[in-house]
N, C-alpha and C positions, 0 to 999 in steps of 0.2 A: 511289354512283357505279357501284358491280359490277353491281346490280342495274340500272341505269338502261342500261348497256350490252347486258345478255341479254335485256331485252327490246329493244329496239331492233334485237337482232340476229334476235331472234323474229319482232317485227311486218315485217322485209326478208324473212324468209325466208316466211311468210306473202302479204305484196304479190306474190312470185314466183310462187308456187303459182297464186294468184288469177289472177293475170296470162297463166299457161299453160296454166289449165281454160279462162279466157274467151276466149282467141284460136283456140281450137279449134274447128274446125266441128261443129255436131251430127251425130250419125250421122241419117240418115232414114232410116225403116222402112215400105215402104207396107201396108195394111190393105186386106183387102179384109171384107165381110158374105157369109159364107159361102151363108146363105141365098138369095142374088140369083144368084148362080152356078148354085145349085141349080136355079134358077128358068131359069136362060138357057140352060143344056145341058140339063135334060129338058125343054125344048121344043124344043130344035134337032134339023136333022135327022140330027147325030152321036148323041143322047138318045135319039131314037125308034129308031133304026136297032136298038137291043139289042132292043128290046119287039117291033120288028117279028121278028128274027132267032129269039125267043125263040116266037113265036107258030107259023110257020113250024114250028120244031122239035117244039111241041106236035102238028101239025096230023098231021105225022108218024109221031108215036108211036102216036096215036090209030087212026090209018087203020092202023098194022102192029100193034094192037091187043095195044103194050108198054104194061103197067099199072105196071110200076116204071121206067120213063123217063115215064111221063105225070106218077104223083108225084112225081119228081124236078124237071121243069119245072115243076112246079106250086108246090112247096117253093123254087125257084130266084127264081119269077117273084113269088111272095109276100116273100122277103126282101129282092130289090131294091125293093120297091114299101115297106117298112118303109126301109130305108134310102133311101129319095129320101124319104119324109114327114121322117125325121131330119135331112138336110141341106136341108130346105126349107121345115120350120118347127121347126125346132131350132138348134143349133150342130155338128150332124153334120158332120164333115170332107169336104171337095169335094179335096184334094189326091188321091187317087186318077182322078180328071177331069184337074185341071190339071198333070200328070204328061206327060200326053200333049199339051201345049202350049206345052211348054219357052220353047220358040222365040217365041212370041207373048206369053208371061209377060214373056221376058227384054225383048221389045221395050214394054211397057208399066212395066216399073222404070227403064228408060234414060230413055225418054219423065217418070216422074215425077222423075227424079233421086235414086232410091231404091237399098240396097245391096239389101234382101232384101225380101221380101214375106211375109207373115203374117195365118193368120185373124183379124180382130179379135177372136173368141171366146177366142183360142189366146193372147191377149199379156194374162196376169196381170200382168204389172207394168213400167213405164215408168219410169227414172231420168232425170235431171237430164239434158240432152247427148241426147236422144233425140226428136226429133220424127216426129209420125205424120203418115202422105199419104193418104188414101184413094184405093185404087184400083180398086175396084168397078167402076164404069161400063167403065173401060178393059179389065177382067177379062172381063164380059159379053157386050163389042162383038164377042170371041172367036167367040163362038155365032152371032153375023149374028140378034139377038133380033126379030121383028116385031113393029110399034107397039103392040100387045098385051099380049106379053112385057114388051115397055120400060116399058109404064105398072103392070102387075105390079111389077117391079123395082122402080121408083121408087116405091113404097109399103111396099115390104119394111121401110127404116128408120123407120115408123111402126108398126111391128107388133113388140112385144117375143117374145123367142124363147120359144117352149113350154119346159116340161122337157122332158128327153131321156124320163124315165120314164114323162110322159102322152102324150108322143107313140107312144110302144110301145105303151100300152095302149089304144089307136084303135084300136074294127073292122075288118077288113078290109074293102077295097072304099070307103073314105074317103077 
């Protein structure tokens, strides 16, 4: 009878548990594919604007015939050109971009019903109570993408990501 009692008082406390995970709303997280990002601001005219700014500054050093400010744009214009191949066929991080989008991020996690957004690259693991939103597209629309760009994009998730280590090992000018 002791016994038949502890559980019983087991399987109530049990039913309770259950009954207070299950009535609980899931957290949503939205996702975005870092690579389409990558893809939608350097081709926007915010993306081009460094390479133009960068070019410019070349043209200057040249003409004031500075040989260690020529290397230095040179060395500048070569790592951004590595890190845009990383975040645009890799999992290279675009949060230094969407940093400066605060405002039009926060209005696309309201829009999905999301608390926080995260690279899908970035989210090693997903518990129970946790559903994901993709929110890519809505990420993208950021940049004002041309029909181009869009159809770019929309290919991106048939395209599995490079390593990060063969995408460093790319030629320049790739």
């Amino acid at each position: 009878m002791k016994k038949l009692m502890v559980l019983l008082v087991v399987l109530g406390c049990t039913a309770v548990l259950l009954v207070g995970f299950s009535s609980r709303a899931n957290v949503r997280i939205g996702t975005y594919d870092s690579r389409a990002i990558a893809i939608a601001f350097g081709n926007s005219s915010e993306g081009m604007q460094f390479v133009s700014t960068l070019r410019a500054e070349m043209m200057k050093a040249r003409e004031a015939r500075d040989d260690s400010l020529v290397r230095h744009i040179e060395n500048k214009a070569g790592a951004y050109q590595k890190l845009n191949h990383l975040r645009a066929f890799s999992i290279g991080s675009v949060s230094e971009i969407l940093q400066n989008h605060q405002a039009e991020v926060a209005v696309a996690a309201e829009e999905a019903g999301v608390q926080t957004i995260v690279s899908k690259f970035e989210l090693i693991y997903r518990g129970m109570g946790v559903d994901t939103v993709d929110v890519t597209l809505a990420l993208t629309r950021i940049f004002k993408p041309s029909e181009q760009v869009q159809k770019w994009i929309s290919s991106v998730p048939n395209q599995k990501p490079l390593p990060m280590a063969d995408v460093l090992a790319m030629p320049a000018g790739r």
